[in-house]
Residue, then its C-alpha position, 0 to 999 in steps of 0.5 A: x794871267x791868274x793871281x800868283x801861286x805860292x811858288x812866287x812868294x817863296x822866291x819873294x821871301x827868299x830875296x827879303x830874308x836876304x835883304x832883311x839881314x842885310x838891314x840888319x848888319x847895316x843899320x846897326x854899323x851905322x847907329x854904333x858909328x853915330x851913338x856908341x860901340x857898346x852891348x847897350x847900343x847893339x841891343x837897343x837897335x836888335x830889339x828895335x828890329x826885332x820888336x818891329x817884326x812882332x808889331x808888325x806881324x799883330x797889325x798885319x794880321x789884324x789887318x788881314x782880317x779886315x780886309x781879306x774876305x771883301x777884297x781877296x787880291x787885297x793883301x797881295x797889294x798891300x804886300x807889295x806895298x810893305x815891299x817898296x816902303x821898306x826898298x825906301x829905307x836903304x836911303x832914308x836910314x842913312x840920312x834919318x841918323x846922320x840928321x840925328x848925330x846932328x840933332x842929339x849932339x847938343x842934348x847927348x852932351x848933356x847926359x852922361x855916358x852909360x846913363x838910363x837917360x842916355x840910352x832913353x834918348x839914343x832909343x827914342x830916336x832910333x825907334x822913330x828911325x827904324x820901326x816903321x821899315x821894320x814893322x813893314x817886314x813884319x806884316x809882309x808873312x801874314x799879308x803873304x799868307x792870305x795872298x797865298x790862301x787865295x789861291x790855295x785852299x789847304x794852306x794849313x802849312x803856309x807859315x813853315x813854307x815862308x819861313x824856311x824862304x825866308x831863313x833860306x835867304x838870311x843864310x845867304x845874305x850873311x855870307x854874300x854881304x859879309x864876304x862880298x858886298x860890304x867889301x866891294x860897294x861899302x855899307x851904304x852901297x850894300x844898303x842901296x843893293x838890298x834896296x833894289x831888291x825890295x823894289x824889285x819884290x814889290x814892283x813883281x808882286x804888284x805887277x802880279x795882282x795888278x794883271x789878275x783877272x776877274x776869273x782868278x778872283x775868289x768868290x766872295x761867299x765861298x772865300x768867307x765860309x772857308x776863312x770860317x772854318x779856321x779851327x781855333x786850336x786847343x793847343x795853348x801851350x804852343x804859345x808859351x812854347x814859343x815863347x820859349x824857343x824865341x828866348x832861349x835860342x836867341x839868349x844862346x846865341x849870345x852866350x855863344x859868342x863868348x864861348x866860341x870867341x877863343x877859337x874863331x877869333x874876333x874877324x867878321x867872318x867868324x861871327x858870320x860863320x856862327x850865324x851862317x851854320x844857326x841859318x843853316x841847321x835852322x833851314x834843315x830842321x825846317x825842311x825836314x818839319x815840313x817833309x815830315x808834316x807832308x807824310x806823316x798826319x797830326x806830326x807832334x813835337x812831343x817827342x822833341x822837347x827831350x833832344x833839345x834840352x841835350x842839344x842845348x849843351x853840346x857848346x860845352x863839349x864843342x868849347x872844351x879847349x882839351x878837344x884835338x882840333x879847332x884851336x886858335x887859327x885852325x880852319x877846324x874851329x868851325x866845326x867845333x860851332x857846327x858840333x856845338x849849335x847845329x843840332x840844337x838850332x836844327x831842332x829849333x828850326x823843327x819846332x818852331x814852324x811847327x808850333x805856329x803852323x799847328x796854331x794857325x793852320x794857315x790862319x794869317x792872323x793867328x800866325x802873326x800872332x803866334x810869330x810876335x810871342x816868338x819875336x818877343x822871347x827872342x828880345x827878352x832872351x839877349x837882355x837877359x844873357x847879355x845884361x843879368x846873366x853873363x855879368x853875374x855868371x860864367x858861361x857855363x852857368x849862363x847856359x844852364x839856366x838858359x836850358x831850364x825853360x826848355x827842361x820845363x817844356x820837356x817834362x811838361x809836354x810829355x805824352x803821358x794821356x796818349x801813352x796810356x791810351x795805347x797802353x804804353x808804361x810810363x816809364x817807357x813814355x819817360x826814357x827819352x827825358x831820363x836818356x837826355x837828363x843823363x846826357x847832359x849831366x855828363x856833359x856837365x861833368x866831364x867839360x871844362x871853359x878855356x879859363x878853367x885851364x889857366x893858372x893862376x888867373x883872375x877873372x872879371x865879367x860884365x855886360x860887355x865882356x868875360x875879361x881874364x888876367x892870367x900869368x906871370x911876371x913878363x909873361x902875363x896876359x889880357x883876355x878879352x872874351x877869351x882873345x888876347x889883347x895884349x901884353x907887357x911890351x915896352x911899344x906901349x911904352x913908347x906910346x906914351x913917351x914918344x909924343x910927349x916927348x916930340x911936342x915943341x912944349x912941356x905937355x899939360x894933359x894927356x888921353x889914352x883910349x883903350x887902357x888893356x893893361x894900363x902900360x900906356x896910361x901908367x907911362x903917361x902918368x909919369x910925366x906928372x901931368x893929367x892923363x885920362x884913360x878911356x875904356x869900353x869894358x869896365x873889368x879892363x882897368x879893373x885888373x890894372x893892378x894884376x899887371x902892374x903892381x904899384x898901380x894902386x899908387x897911379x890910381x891915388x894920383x889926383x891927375x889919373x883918371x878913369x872912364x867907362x865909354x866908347x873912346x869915340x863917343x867920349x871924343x864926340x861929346x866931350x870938350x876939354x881939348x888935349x896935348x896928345x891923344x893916343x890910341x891904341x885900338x884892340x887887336x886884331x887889325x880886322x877886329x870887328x867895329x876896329x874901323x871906327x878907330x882908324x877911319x877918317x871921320x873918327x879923325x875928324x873927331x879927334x882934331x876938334x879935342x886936340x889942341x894947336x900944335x897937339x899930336x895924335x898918336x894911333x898905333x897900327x899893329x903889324x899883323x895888319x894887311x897891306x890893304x888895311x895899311x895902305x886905307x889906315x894911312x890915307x885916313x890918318x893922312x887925309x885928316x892931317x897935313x903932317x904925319x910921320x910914321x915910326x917902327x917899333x922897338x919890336x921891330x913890327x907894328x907901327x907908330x903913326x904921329x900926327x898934327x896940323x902943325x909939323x913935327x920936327x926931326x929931333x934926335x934921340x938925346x934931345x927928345x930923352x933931355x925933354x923928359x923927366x926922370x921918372x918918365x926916362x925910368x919907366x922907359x927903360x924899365x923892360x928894355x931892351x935898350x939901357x938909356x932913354x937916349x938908345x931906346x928911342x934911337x930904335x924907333x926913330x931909326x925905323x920911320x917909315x914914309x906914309x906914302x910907302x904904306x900907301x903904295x903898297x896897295x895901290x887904288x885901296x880907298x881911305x878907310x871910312x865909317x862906311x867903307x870899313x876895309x881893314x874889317x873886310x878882305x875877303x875878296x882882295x886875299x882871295x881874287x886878288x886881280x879881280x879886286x885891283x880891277x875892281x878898285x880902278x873901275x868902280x871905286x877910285x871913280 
């Protein structure tokens, strides 16, 4: 058997590309679980991965140049290896967190939430966690490279054929875990399926060098005078063109999802679709780079540079709210992120293998090199969107600037020395630039942001969302990046009210997780006892007054309070202990990281800060799926010996009660006498009902058994950190039997 032909390793980049997003999603669940759910923890695991794959892709490279020309079926070898060291992390991640939520706790307790040195300790320690797989990833392009190059002597494009393997395989690890995988064999299960798949890389790929034979080696002297004649290219500037792509492309794709959130929702799948279609166009322009490069000799970008700053813009038109189609629940809305990113990303996916295969001409260790500059503009670009850009600018803003690099890079790189040469004008050379400087102008011009078309509206921005208060009266509104949150209801009312009112004492303090309007914390303020409220986003409770106008005086009480964290990370790492904890999660049912507040371990946590006879009260809206409910109830029921569930004064959603000490039936005018008067006011203050005593006899009317709710999808698993079923119902909507077959035989043993 010969050595392995370059055919072998586009189908082992095609697996890793698959397996390396998967990773991706997985450990950071896994970390936002243990750490926090915010834009800080999410860009500290994406840089650690992202970081991982430059350093990873210098040292191989470096390595290659060590090793490559004594021992040619070395790097084939040391591939493999990378392979089943990276197979090793789908078990050893998992456990590395878990074994560090248990270590840091102590110390975390210590730091305050949203501090530098907070997030100096999370990152550490992630960083132990996670860079030596994601450095392993890394060096697998230019150890496969020189594999390849053993084989292969014109091999000047061997980059661009991995790559396009490799973005190949991450189209389809997107869609396949986020609508499969995930749902079928949870988070941990989908981390061991990925696992598999590497060991199955590098058990072939070892195989292969393994069973080469002596004919197949290359010789020694002949191997050293081709890795010789490696031209050092003169082309300096493809590395700050990379360098560029890597930090415009991926600062994009944050402003991205800010733009396209009012359409496409906040689901799984929606930001999967996003990614899905950049993979997709990414793919397509490498292709096409490729198919280009194979007929057309010394094939340049610069004749590019002016369509991607044109490109760059189309979100703007794509996200115009006055365009006929794809609004809010529309099966359209896709195509407005296919209108707005795929020309754009499909150039990207032209240029970028292009610049380093022009700079590497098959060289493993200037395309490492070349790869790392990329991976670090894609780690500088999110930073800079996510934490200076879109705080202190509107979307349309942000992008703009995002756009003036690539501008640079089109003037820069025009072909004015080769045009003169030919005796083409200058103004000819330049109408590509002015066609697109005009385009974008217009589109500048003519395009609108969906907040331009409320009034009146106010509007708030930081590292974690675009957060816009608009309407009147009972008909105001919370926006959170451009998805409604809530409303004025008198369900958050009663979210307050009830369980205060259910508890066999007079209650001595309170906590509200997730403040949206600040009904809720309002409602329990008049009680007159202490209540803090806990939010992710800080511009939320920045518009308490906006939606309730005596807010200011709430907010001058010395028992409000007021907290910028993640409510579970507050939960974990605070001590003081609560009468009633309530939580009302931000809607949708299926909004992404939304299991983390319904799961089982979330409740665990829950009941170390509630005191005896203390009751949680968790609200589930009734958009949720029978599923989705049936998991919730298990969770919440699994974690508490007593739970009563009521519907609301609406009539859907429902309120779920839950203690370790039993809640008594007590009828309405027993719960209204236990309440003060200011309390009874604010009760009734919106309806529908004229007395605290009717108010609450609608709710109590409407209880619910919790085994009715779980009976309603019978064989659906509680709802855990791993196993997050309300986020992803693809496959119980879609193949409804095939799921209930594969609940009973696969998950339920």
């Amino acid at each position: 058997m010969t050595a392995a032909q370059p055919r072998w390793y586009f189908g082992f980049f095609l697996v890793s590309g698959f397996c390396g997003l998967v990773y991706q999603v997985t450990w950071l669940r896994l970390a936002m679980a243990g750490f926090g759910v915010n834009a800080p923890i999410v860009a500290i695991v994406i840089s650690l991965f992202m970081a991982g794959l430059g350093l990873g892709s210098v040292a191989g490279g470096k390595l290659v140049g060590r090793i490559e020309a004594s021992r040619p079926v070395l790097p084939l070898r040391l591939y493999a290896l990378c392979e089943l060291v990276i197979a090793c992390s789908a078990v050893a991640v998992p456990a590395l967190l878990g074994l560090g939520r248990a270590l840091l706790d102590n110390t975390l307790q210590t730091l305050l939430w949203g501090s530098v040195a907070y997030y100096l300790c999370v990152g550490a320690y992630l960083a132990v966690v996670l860079l030596p797989w994601c450095i392993c990833m890394g060096a697998t392009t230019p150890l496969a490279m020189a594999a390849i190059r053993n084989v292969r002597r014109q091999s000047q494009r061997t980059f661009s054929y991995l790559y396009l393997a490799n973005v190949v395989g991450a189209t389809v690890g997107t869609v396949v875990s986020a609508f499969f995988l995930i749902e079928l064999l949870g988070l941990i299960g989908t981390l061991w399926f990925a696992g598999a798949m590497n060991a199955a890389i590098g058990v072939t790929a070892l195989t292969l060098s393994l069973r080469t034979n002596a004919g197949a080696e290359v010789d020694h002297q002949h191997h050293s005078s081709r890795l010789e004649l490696s031209p050092v290219v003169s082309d300096r500037g493809a590395l700050w063109l990379l360098l560029t792509t890597g930090l415009t492309s991926m600062g994009m794709e944050i402003v991205w999802i800010r733009q396209f959130t009012p359409y496409l929702g906040t689901v799984v799948y929606a930001f999967a679709s996003v990614l899905a279609i950049y993979l997709i166009a990414t793919a397509v322009g490498t292709w096409f780079y490729r198919a280009r490069a194979r007929t057309v000799p010394g094939l340049d970008d610069r004749n590019t540079w002016p369509a991607v700053v044109l490109f760059a813009l189309l979100p703007l038109l794509a996200c115009d709210p006055r365009l006929p189609f794809g609004g809010r629940g529309d099966p359209l809305a896709s195509l407005r992120v296919a209108l707005g990113i795929m020309p754009f990303c499909a150039v990207l996916g032209f240029l970028t293998p292009s610049l380093v295969d022009r700079w590497s001409l098959g060289d493993p260790r200037r395309a490492g090199f070349a790869y790392a500059i990329n991976v670090l503009g894609s780690i500088i670009g999110p930073l800079l969107a996510g934490f200076f850009l879109l705080p202190l600018f509107d979307e349309r803003v942000a992008l703009l600037l995002l756009v003036l690099p690539l501008f640079a890079a089109g003037i820069l790189r025009r072909p004015n020395a080769a045009g003169r040469a030919t005796g083409v004008s200058w103004l000819r050379l330049q109408r590509p630039l002015g066609i697109a400087l005009t385009g974008s102008a217009l589109i500048l011009l003519v395009t609108r942001s969906y907040a331009d078309l409320l009034s009146p509206r106010e509007v708030r921005r930081d590292y974690e969302a675009t957060v816009v208060a608009t309407g009147e009266g009972m008909h105001k509104q919370l926006l959170v990046n451009g998805y409604g949150m809530t409303y004025l209801t008198p369900i958050t009312k009663v979210m307050a009210h009830l369980p205060l009112a259910l508890l066999d004492r007079p209650p001595s303090n309170v906590l509200v997780i997730a403040f949206g309007m600040g009904t809720t914390f309002r409602s329990a303020l008049t009680w007159q006892v202490p209540t803090t409220a806990v939010d992710l986003v800080p511009s939320v409770p920045a518009l308490f007054g906006y939606f309730h106008p005596d807010a200011g005086e709430f907010l001058r009480l010395p028992i409000a309070r007021i907290v910028i964290d993640d409510g579970r990370r507050f939960l974990k790492q605070g001590v003081e202990r609560y009468d009633v904890i309530i939580i009302d999660p931000p809607p949708p049912p299926p909004a992404i990281a939304s299991s983390l507040l319904y799961s089982t371990e979330f409740y665990d946590l829950a009941k170390r800060r509630l005191k005896p006879g203390g009751i949680l009260a968790q609200w589930l809206p009734g958009n949720a799926d029978p599923g989705s409910q049936s998991s919730a109830t298990q969770a919440i029921t699994g974690s508490f010996p007593y739970v009563r569930v009521f519907g609301s004064v609406e009539g859907w959603g429902h309120h779920f009660f839950a203690s370790d000490s039993p809640i008594p039936l007590v009828d309405a005018v027993t719960l209204a006498s236990r309440m003060p008067q200011t309390a009874v006011s604010d009760l009734i203050e919106w309806g529908p009902e004229t007395s605290a005593e009717r108010q609450l006899q609608l709710v109590l009317a409407r209880e619910v058994s919790p085994q009715a709710l779980i009976g309603a999808a019978p064989g659906t698993p509680p709802l855990r950190d791993s196993r997050p079923v309300n986020e992803y119902f693809f496959v119980r909507h879609t193949f409804p039997q095939f799921w209930s077959w594969w609940t009973a035989c696969c998950i339920q043993r």
